[in-house]
N, C-alpha and C positions, 0 to 999 in steps of 0.2 A: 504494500500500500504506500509504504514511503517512499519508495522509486516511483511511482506513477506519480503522485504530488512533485515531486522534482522536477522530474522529466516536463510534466506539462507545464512545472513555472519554470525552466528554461526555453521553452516554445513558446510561452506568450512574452516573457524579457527580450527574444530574439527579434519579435515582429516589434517592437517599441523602436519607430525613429526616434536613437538619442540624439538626433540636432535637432528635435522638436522643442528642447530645451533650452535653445542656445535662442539668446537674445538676437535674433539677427546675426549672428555671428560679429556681435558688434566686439570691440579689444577699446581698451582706456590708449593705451599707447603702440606706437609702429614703430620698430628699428629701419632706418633706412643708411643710405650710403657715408651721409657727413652728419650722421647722428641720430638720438630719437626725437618722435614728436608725437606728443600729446594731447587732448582734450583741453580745450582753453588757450593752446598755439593758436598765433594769426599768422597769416597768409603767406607773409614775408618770413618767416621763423621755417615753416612748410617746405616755401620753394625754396631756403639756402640748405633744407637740410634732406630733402627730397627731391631736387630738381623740378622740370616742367611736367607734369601729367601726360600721359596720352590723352586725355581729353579735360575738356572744362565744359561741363551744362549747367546754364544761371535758368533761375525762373526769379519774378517778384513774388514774394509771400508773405505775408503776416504772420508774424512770431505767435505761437500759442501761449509760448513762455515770460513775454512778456508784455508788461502793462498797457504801453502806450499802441495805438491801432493803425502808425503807418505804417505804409511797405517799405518792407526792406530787401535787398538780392540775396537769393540763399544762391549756393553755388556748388556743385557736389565734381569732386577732383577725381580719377579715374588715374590709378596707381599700376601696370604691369609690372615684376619685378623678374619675369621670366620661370619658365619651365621649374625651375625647383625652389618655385617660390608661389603666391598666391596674387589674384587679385585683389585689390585694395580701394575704396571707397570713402572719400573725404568730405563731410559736408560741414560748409560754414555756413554761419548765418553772421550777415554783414564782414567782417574781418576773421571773427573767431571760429575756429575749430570746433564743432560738439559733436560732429560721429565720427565713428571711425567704422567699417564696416567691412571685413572680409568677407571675399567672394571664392571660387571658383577657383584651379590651378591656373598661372600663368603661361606662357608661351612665348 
């Protein structure tokens, strides 16, 4: 009886996507080439210590997080760091750094 209890809670542990867990696959911080960068780095901090992105997409949006209701540019940075590395996803809001999102293997 206690091998079938087992057995079947390792078949139902096996079917659970554990990146169902993962915040976005969001990280506090990324090591890149001329050093790290964090949550709370602005733009300029970014690009001396990570270079230019493969891409930049701006949209205008309204901060959730903050009080005042103008627009401001959010702008999310697009990281490749190659094959035995991951994609990397950067989003500020006006200057500041507040995600950080791994993606996908690089190439």
């Amino acid at each position: 009886m206690k091998k079938v209890v087992m057995i079947s809670l390792v078949l139902v542990l096996s079917l659970i996507p554990w990146n169902a867990f993962a915040d976005d696959y969001g990280v506090k911080s990324l090591r890149c080439s001329a050093g790290s960068v964090e949550i709370g780095d602005n733009k300029i901090e970014v690009l001396a210590r990570c270079g230019q992105p493969l891409r930049k997409d701006s949209i205008i949006s309204w901060f959730p997080r903050h009080s005042d209701h103008d627009p401001a540019e959010v702008e999310e940075w697009t990281y490749n760091f190659g094959s035995s590395d991951y994609i990397y996803t950067m989003r500020f809001e006006g200057a500041e750094l507040v995600k950080i999102n791994r993606g996908g293997r690089g190439f």
